[in-house]
VEXDREN-2710 file (C-alpha; in Angstrom, 1 decimal):
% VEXDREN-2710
k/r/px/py/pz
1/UNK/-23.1/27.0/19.0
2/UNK/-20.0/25.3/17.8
3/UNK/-19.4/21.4/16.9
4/UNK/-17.1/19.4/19.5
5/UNK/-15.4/16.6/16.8
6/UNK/-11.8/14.6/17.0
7/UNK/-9.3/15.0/14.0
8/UNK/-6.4/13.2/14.0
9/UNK/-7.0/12.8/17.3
10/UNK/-7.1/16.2/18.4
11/UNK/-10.1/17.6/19.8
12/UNK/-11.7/20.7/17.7
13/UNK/-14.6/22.8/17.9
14/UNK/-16.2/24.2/14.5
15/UNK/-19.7/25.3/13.1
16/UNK/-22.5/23.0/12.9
17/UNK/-23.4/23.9/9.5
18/UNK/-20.3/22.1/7.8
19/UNK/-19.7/19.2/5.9
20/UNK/-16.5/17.1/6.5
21/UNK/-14.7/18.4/4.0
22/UNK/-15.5/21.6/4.7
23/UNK/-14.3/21.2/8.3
24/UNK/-10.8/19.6/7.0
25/UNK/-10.3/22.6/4.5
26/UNK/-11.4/25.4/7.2
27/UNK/-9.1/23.8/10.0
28/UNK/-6.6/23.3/7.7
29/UNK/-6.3/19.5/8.6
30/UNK/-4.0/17.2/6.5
31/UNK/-6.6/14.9/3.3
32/UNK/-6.7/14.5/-0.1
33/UNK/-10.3/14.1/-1.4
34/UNK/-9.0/11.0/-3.7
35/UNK/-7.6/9.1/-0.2
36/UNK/-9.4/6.9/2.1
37/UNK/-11.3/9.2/5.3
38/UNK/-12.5/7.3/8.1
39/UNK/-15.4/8.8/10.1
40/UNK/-17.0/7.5/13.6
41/UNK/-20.1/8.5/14.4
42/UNK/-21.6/8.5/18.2
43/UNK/-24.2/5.6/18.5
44/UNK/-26.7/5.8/21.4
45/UNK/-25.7/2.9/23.9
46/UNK/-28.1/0.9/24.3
47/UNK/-30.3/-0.4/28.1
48/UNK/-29.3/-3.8/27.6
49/UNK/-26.7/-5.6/25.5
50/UNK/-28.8/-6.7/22.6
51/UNK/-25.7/-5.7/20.0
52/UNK/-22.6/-7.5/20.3
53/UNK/-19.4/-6.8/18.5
54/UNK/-17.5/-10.0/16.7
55/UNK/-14.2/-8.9/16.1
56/UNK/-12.1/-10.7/13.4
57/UNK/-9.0/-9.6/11.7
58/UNK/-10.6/-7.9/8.7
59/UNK/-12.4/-5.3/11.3
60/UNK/-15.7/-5.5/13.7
61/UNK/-19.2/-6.3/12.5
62/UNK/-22.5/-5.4/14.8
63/UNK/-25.2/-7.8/14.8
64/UNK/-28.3/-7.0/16.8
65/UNK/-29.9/-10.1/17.7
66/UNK/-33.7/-10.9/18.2
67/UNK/-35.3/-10.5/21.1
68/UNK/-36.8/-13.7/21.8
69/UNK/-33.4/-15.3/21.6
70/UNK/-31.0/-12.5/24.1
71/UNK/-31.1/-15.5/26.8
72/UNK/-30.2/-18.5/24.7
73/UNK/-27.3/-16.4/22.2
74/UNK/-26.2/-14.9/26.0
75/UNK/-25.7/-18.1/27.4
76/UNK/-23.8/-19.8/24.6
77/UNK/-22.0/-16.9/22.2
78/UNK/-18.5/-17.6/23.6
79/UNK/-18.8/-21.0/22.0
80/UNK/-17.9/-18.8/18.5
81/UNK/-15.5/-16.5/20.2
82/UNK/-12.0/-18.5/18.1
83/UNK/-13.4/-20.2/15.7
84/UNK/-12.8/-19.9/12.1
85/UNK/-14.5/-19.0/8.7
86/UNK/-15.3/-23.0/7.9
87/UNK/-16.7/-22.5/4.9
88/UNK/-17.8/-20.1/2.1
89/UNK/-20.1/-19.6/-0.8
90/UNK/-21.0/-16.6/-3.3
91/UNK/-24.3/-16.6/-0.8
92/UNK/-23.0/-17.0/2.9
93/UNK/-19.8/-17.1/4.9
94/UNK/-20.3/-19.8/8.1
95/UNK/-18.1/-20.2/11.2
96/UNK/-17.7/-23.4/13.5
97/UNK/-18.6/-26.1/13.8
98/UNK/-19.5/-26.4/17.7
99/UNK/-21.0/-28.9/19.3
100/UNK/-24.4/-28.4/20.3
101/UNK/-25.4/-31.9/21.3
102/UNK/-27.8/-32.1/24.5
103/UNK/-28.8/-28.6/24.1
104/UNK/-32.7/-27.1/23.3
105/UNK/-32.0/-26.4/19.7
106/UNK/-32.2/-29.0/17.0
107/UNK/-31.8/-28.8/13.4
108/UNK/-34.3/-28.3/10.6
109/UNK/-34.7/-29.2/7.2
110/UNK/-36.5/-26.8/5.6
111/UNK/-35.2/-24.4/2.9
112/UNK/-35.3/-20.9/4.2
113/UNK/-35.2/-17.1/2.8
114/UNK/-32.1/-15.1/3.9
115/UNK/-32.2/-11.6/3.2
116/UNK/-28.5/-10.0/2.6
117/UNK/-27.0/-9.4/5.9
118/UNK/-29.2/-11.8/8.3
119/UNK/-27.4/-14.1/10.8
120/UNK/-28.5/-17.8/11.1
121/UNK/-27.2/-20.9/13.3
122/UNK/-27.3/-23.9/10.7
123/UNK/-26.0/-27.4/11.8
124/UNK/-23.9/-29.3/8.5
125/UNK/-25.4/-32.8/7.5
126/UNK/-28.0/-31.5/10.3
127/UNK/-25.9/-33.0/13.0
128/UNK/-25.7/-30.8/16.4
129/UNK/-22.6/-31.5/16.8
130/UNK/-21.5/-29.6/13.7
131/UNK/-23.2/-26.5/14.2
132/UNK/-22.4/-22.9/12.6
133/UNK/-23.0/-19.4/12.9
134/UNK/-23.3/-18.2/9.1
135/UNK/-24.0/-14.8/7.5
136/UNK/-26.1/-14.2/4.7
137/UNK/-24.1/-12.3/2.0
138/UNK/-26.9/-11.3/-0.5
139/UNK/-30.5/-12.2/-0.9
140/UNK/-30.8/-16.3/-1.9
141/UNK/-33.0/-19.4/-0.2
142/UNK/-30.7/-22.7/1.0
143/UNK/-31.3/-25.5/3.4
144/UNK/-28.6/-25.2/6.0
145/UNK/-30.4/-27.4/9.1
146/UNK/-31.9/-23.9/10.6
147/UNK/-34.1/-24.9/13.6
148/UNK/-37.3/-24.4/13.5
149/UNK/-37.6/-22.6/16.7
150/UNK/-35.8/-19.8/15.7
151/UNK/-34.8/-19.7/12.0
152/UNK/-33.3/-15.8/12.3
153/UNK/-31.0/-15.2/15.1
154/UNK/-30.3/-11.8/14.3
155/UNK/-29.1/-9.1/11.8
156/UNK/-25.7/-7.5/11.3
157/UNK/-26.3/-3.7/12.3
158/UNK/-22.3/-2.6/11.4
159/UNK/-19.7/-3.8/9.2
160/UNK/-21.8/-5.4/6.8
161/UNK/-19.5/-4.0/4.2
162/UNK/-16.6/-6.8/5.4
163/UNK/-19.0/-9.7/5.4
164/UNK/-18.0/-9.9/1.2
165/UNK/-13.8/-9.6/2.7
166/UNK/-14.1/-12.8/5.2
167/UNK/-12.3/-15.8/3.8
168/UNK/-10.0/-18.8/4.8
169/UNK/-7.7/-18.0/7.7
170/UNK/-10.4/-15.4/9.2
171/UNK/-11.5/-16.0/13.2
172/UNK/-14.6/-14.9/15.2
173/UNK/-11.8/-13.4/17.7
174/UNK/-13.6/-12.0/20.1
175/UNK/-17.5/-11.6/21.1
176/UNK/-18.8/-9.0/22.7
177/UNK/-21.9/-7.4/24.1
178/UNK/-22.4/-3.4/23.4
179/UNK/-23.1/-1.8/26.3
180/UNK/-22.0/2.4/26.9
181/UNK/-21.0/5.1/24.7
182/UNK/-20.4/3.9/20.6
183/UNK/-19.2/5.0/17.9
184/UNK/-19.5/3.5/13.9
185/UNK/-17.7/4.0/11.0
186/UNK/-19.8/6.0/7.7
187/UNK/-19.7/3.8/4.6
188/UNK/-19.3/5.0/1.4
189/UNK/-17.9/8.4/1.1
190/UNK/-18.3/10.3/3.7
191/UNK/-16.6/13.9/2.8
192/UNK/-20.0/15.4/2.1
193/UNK/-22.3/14.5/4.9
194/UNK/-22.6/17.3/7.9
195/UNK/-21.0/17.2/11.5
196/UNK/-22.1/15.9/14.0
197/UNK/-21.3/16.3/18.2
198/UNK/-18.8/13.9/19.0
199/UNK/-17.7/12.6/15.9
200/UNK/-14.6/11.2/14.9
201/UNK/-12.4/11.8/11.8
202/UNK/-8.9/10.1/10.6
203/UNK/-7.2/11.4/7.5
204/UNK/-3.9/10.1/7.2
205/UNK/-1.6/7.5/8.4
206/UNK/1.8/9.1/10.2
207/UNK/4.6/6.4/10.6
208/UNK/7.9/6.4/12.7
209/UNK/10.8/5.1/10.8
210/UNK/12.8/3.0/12.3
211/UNK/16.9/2.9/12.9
212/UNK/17.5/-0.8/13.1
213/UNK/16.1/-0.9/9.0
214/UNK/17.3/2.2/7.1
215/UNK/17.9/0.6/3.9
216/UNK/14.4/-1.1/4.2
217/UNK/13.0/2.7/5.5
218/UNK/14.5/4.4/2.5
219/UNK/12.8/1.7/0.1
220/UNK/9.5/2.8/1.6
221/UNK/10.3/6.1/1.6
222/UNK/10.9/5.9/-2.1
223/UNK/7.5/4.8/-2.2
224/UNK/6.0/7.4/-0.6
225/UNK/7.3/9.9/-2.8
226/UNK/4.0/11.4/-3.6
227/UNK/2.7/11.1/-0.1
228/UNK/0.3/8.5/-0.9
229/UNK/-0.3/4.7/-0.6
230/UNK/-2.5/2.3/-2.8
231/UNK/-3.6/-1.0/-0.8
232/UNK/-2.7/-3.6/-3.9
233/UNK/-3.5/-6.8/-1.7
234/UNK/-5.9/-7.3/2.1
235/UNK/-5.3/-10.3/4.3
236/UNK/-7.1/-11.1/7.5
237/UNK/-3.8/-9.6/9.4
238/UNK/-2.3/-7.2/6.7
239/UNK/-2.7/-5.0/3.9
240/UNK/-0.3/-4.8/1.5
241/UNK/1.2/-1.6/0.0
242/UNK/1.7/-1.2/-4.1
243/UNK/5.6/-1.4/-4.2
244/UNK/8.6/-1.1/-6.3
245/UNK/9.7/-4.4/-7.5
246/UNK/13.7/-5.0/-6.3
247/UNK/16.0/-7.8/-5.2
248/UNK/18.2/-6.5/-3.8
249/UNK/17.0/-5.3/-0.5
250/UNK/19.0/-6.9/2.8
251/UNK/17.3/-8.9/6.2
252/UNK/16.9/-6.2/8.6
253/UNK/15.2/-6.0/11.7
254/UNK/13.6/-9.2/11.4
255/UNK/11.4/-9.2/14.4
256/UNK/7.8/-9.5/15.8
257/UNK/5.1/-7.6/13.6
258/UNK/2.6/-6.1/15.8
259/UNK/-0.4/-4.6/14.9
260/UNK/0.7/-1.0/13.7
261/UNK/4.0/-2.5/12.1
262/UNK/5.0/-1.9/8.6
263/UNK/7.6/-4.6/6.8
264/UNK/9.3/-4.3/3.4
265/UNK/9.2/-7.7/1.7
266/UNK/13.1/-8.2/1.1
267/UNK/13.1/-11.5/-0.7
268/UNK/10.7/-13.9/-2.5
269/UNK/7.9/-12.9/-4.5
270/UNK/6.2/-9.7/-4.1
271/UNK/9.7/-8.6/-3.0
272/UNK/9.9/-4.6/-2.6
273/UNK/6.0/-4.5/-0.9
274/UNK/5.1/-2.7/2.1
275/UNK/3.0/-4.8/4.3
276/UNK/1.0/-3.1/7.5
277/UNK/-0.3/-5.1/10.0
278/UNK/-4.1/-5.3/11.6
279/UNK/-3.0/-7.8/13.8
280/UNK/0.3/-9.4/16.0
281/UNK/2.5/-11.5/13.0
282/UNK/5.7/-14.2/13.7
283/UNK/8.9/-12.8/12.8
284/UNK/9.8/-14.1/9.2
285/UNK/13.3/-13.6/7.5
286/UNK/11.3/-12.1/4.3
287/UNK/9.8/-9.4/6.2
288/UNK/12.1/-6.5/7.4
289/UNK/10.6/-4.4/10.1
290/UNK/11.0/-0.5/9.1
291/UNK/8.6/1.5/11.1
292/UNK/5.4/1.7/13.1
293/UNK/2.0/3.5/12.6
294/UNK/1.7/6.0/15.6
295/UNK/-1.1/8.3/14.3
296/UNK/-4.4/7.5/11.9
297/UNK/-4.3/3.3/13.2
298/UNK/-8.1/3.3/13.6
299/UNK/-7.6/3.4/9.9
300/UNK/-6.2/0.1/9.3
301/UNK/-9.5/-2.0/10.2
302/UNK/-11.7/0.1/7.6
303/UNK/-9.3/0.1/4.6
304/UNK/-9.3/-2.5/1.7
305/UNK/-8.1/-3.0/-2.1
306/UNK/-7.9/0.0/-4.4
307/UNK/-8.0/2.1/-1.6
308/UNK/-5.5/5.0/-1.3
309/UNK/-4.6/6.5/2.2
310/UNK/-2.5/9.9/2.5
311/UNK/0.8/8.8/4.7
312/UNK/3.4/11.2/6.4
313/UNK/6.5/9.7/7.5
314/UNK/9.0/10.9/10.5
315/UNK/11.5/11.5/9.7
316/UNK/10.4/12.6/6.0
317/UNK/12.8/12.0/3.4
318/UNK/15.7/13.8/3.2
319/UNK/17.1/12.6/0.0
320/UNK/17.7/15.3/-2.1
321/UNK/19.3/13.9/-5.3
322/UNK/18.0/15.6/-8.3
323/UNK/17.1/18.8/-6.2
324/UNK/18.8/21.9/-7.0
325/UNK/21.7/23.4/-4.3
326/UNK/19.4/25.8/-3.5
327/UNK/16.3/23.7/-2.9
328/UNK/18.3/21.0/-0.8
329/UNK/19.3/24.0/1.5
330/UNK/15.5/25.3/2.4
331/UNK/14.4/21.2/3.2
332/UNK/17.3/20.1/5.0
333/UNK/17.4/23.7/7.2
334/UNK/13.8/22.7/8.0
335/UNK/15.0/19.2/9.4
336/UNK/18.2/20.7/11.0
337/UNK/20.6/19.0/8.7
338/UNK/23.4/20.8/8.1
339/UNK/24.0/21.5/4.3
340/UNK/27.8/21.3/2.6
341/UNK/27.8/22.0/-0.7
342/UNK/30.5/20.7/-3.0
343/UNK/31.2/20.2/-7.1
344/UNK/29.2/22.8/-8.2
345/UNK/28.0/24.9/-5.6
346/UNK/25.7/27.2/-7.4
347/UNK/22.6/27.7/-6.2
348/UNK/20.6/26.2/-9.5
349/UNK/23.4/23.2/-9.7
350/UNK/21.7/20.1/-9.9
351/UNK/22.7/17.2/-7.3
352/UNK/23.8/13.8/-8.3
353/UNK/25.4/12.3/-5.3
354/UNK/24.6/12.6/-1.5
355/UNK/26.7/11.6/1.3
356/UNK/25.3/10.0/3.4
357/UNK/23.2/8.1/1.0
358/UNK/19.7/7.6/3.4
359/UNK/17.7/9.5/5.1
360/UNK/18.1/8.0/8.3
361/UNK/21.9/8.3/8.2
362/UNK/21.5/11.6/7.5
363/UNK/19.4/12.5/10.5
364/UNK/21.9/10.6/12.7
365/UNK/24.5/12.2/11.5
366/UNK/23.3/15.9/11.1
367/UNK/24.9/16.9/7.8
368/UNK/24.5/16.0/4.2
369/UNK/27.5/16.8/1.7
370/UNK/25.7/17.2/-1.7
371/UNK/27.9/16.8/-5.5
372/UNK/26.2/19.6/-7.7
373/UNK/27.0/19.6/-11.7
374/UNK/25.5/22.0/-14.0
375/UNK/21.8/21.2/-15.1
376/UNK/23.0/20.8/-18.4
377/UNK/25.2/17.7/-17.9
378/UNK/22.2/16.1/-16.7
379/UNK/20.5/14.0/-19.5
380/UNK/16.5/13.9/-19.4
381/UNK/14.5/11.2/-20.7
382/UNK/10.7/10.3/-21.2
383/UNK/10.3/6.7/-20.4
384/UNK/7.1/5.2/-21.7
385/UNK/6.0/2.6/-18.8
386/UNK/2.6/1.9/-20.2
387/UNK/4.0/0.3/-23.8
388/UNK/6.8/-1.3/-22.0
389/UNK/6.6/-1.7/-18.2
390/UNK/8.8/-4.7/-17.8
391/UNK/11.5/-3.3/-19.5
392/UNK/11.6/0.5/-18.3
393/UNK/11.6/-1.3/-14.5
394/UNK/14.8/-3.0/-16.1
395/UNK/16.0/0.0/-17.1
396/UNK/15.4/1.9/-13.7
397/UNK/17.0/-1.0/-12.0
398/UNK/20.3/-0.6/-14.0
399/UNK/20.2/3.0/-13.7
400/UNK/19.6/2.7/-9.9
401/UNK/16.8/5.0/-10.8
402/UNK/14.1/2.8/-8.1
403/UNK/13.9/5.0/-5.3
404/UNK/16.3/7.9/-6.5
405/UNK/15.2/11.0/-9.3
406/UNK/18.7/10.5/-10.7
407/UNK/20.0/7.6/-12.9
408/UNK/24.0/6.9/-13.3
409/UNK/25.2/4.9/-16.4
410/UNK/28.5/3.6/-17.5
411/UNK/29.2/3.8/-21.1
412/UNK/29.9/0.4/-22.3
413/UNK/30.9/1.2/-26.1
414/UNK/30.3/4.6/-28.5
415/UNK/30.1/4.6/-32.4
416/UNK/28.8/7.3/-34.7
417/UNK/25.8/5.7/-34.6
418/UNK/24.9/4.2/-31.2
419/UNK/25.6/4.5/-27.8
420/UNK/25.8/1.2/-25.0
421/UNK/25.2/1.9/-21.4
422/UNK/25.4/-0.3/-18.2
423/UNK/24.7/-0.4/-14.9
424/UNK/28.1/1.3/-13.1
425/UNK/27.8/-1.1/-10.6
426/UNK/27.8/-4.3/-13.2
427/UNK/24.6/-5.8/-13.0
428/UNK/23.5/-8.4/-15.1
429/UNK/19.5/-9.6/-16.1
430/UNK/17.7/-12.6/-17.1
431/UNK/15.4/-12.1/-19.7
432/UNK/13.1/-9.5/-21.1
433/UNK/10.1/-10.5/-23.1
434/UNK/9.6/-8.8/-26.5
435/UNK/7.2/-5.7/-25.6
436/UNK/7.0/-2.6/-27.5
437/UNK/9.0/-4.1/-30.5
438/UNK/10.9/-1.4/-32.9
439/UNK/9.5/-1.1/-36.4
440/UNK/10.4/1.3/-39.3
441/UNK/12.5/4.1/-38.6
442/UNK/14.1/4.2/-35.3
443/UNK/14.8/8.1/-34.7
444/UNK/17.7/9.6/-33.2
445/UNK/17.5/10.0/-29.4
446/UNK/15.2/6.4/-28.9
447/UNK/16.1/4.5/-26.0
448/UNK/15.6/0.8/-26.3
449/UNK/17.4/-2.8/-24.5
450/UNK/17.7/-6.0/-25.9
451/UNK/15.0/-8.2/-25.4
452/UNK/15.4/-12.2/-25.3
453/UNK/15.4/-12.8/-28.7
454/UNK/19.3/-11.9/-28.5
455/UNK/22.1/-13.2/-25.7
456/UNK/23.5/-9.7/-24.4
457/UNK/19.7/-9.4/-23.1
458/UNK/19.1/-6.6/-21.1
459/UNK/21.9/-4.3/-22.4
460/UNK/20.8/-1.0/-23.0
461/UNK/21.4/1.8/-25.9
462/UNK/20.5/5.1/-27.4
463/UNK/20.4/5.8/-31.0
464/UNK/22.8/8.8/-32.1
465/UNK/21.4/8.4/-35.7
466/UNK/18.3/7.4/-37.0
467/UNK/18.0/3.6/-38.6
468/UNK/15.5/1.0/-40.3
469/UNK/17.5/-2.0/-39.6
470/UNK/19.0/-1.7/-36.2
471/UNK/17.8/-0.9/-32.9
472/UNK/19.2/1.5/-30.0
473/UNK/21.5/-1.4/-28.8
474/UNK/22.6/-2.3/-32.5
475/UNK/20.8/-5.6/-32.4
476/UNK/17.8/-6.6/-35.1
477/UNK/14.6/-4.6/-34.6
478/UNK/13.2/-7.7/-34.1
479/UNK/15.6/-8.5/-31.0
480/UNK/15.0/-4.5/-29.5
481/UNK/12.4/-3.2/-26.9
482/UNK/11.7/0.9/-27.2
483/UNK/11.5/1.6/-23.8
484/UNK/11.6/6.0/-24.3
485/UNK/13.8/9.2/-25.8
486/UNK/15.9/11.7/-24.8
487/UNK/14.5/15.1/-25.1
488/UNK/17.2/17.0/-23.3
489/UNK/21.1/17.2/-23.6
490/UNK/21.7/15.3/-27.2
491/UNK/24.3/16.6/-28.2
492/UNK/26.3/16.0/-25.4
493/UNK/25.7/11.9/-25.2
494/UNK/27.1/12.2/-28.8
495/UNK/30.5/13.3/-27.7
496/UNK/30.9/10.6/-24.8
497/UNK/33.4/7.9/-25.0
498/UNK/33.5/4.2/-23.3
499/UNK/34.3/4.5/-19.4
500/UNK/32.1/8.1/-19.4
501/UNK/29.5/8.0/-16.9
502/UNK/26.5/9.7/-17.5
503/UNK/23.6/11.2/-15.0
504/UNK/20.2/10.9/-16.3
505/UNK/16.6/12.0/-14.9
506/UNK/13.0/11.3/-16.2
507/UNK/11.3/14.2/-17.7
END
């Protein structure tokens, strides 16, 4: 007898015996075991609603509530229903205050045992009028004006795991009773645990790009590169996406973020984030609208910091700088983009330029003229990010490396001994902080900038010949961050002259 479960939406049937993982390999389904799966589970619905569902923007948590209290929490839980997290401690997280003046319950004074996960009505400065629902977050005793009558009004059943995620800004949105069919999301990781009849399994995010932001939908696509998101930052209404730090990016499509949206930060800090949406969002002129989620949403109320979801984007990205001729051909055949080849046409001729220059273009348009040059004009470098992170992002940015495999430089000034690049397109930089300083010998083929130690701060160099007193850029050691090397093509930089520009690619 076979297994009736939901992937991605679509209904499957496999063997009983598997685990979830086992099911995703067999039916070939879109994960990766270091991403985020979400799986829902069937719940048994219960006679009568003694469960009740408080939604808030973080996600859903299921208390069950005691038995001797299903009239009196029936006849006043919509009181909650809008209010917000009041306050917080490492012990609980309250909501309120309402006013429960004239009613049968009155406050106590005696300190009280929570166990992790219990729900409680306390009353602050034990006045009805400012009464609370609060939720125990770990095992402690406090005095929180609990009546006597009933000191536990119930237990979370579901979504303890958010009750440590609530904080300022975060509303009791909507209260519910549970009545009918259920389902509940598996904690933990749930890739080994076996099938079950009816049970639900999300894998991936899939997002539709949108026209009105193409510059904004090529930034994220950049990001997406690997096919993979890392949540840096959770709100109440958002998560935020790991980005690439730019400032540069124009307003576009600055319009209502509904749940499902996903914005590029254009300006301001954190500019170059992704930011999806649990919940409905203003417009603001700092957030360009660039696509929506349309597959894998159920995903966005189970997700948090560090974790990592598997996206796929429509269109996908159909920039193919740094491909070869002959690689650009097979993906843009697939998308029905037709393919002109110009420069050098050769079928292992790298690509520099595209026209046009973003993806969505490029599906509007229906062709793509790529510029090939032989892979041996191409310079390679290994940049090392981890011993100087701020200044390899400054050197990405001149190179215009952000989003795009392949770098362009102009050749400021040549000598025998070093060469000075900029930015073809002029750019100029604040400051750079002293990080991975030069000292001793500083070998042929080291890439370095000027830090702030020195005016022309930012300017970038590579060293034709090997020196202990001067740095790529020809300043002091002192004044020079080594940001990498070249380890391909040399011999060619040392033959360039001032107005040359060069095409480079990390290694």
């Amino acid at each position: 007898m076979m297994v009736r479960v939901f992937v991605n939406g679509e209904e499957r049937e496999v063997p009983p015996h598997l685990s979830v993982l086992e099911a995703l390999r067999l039916l070939g389904a879109p994960h990766r075991e270091d991403c985020r799966i979400l799986v829902r589970r069937r719940v048994e619905p219960k006679e009568e609603p003694r469960e009740y569902a408080l939604e808030t923007g973080r996600g859903t948590i299921a208390i069950g509530v005691e038995e001797g209290l299903l009239g009196w929490w029936g006849r006043n839980f919509r009181l909650f229903e809008g209010k917000g997290m009041w306050w917080e401690t490492k012990n609980v997280v309250v909501f309120g205050p309402v006013d429960l003046r004239g009613g049968e319950v009155k406050p106590g004074r005696e300190r009280r045992r929570f166990r992790e996960g219990e729900v409680f009505l306390g009353f602050g400065g034990f006045d009805p009028s400012q009464a609370f629902l609060g939720f125990s977050r770990r095992d402690h005793e406090g005095v929180y004006g609990v009546p006597e009558a009933f000191p536990l009004l119930g237990r979370v059943v579901r979504g303890g795991h958010l009750l440590g995620r609530l904080g300022r800004g975060d509303l009791l949105q909507r209260i519910s009773p549970l009545r009918g069919e259920l389902r509940e999301p598996v904690g933990g990781n749930p890739a080994g645990m076996r099938l079950e009849e009816g049970m639900e399994i999300f894998t991936f995010l899939e997002v539709s790009l949108l026209l009105e932001a193409k510059r904004g939908a090529e930034h994220l696509l950049g990001i997406t590169r690997e096919g993979v998101w890392r949540i840096a930052l959770e709100g109440s209404s958002f998560l935020s996406v790991e980005g690439i730090p730019v400032d540069n990016l124009p307003q576009e499509n600055t319009v209502m973020r509904f749940r499902g949206a996903v914005t590029v930060r254009n300006s301001g800090r954190r500019a170059g984030s992704l930011y999806l949406y649990r919940r409905d969002a203003p417009p603001s002129p700092h957030h360009s609208v660039v696509g929506r989620v349309v597959r894998g949403g159920e995903m966005l109320d189970h997700v948090g910091e560090g974790d990592r979801l598997l996206v796929k984007t429509v269109p996908r990205r159909m920039v193919v700088v740094g491909m070869t001729q002959a690689e650009a051909s097979r993906l843009l055949q697939q998308e029905g983009v037709r393919h002109v080849r110009v420069g050098d046409e050769r079928d292992e001729a790298v690509i520099i330029e595209q026209r046009p220059e973003l993806t969505l273009e490029v599906k509007e348009e229906g062709v793509a003229v790529t510029l090939g040059v032989d892979p041996g004009a191409v310079i390679r470098v290994r940049l090392w990010e981890e011993k100087a992170p701020r200044s390899v992002a400054h050197f990405r940015a001149v190179a215009e490396m952000v989003t795009s495999p392949v770098g362009k430089l102009s050749v400021t000034a040549a000598t025998e001994e070093i060469l000075l690049l900029s930015s073809v397109r002029g750019k100029t930089f604040k400051s750079l902080p002293p990080e991975n300083v030069a000292e001793g010998e500083v070998e042929e083929g080291m890439l370095g900038v000027t830090n702030s130690f020195r005016r022309l701060t930012g300017l970038v160099g590579v060293r034709l010949r090997p020196s202990r007193t001067f740095g790529p850029t020809g300043e002091a050691l002192e004044a020079t961050n080594l940001i990498g090397r070249v380890v391909g093509g040399m011999e060619s930089l040392k033959n360039r002259e001032a107005g040359d520009v060069i095409y480079v690619m990390e290694e």
